[in-house]
Structure formats: C-alpha cells, structure tokens
N, C-alpha and C positions, 0 to 999 in steps of 0.2 A: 552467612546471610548479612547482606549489610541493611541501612535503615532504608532504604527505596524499593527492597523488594517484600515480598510476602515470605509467608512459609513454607510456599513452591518454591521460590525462587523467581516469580513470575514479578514484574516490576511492578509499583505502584501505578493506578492510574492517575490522571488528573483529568480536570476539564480542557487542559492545553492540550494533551495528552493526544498526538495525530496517531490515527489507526494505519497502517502501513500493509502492503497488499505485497504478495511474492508474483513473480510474472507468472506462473503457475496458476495462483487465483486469479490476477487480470486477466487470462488466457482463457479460463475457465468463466467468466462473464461474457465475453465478447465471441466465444466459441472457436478459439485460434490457438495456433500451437504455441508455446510457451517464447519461440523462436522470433517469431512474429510481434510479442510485444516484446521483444530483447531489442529489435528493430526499431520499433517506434520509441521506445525508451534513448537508444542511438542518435537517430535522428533528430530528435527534440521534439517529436511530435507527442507524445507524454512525459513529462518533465519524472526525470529519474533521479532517485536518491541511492546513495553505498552508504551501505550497512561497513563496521569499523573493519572486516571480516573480510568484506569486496563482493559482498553480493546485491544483489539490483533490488531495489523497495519502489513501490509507488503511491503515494501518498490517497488513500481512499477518496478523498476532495476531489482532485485530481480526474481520479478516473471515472466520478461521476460526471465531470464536467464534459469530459470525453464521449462518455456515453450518452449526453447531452440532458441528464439525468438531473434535476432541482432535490437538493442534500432532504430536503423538508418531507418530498414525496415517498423518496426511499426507508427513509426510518421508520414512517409510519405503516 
C-alpha cells in the first residue's frame, strides 16, 4: 500500500480529484451501446481520456456538459 491509497487500495481522494466514467457508464446515461460512446469518444465529440492500461475514461464534467446537464443541478 503506498501513501495515496487507502486500506482497499482504492486511491486517495482530493477536491482536484476528477470522477472518471467507463463508456459503459456513459452508455448507460445516454441509453446507447458502449460502441457508440467508443465513437463519440473517436471523433472528438466527447473529449476522451487513456487510462495508463489503454482503456477509454471520460471525464464526469465532460459528460454533463454533453448531456447539456449544469454540474450544480445534478449533485443535488
């Protein structure tokens, strides 16, 4: 275990700390196959991040903004 994670293993949070979404869950928001946001993630029409591993992240921000969605309304 090193000093940034917990007793899981699970990382430390912070306030920086961006929540990251698998296309799986973005898929699962938008009601579309995982395939479909692999596409939009492609194309640049949702800004996509790799994980060190090479798998596709998208930044929670991101996907609310997409969804046309204010960060303020959803948390509450």
């Amino acid at each position: 275990m090193t000093t940034n994670e917990t007793s899981t293993g699970a990382p430390v949070g912070g306030p920086d700390l961006e929540a990251m979404l698998t296309a799986s869950e973005v898929a699962q928001l938008f009601r579309v196959s995982a395939k479909t946001v692999g596409r939009w993630g492609r194309s640049g029409a949702l800004p996509l991040y790799r994980t060190v591993g090479g798998h596709q992240r998208y930044r929670l921000a991101d996907v609310r903004g997409f969804l046309g969605l204010d960060a303020e309304a959803v948390a509450s």
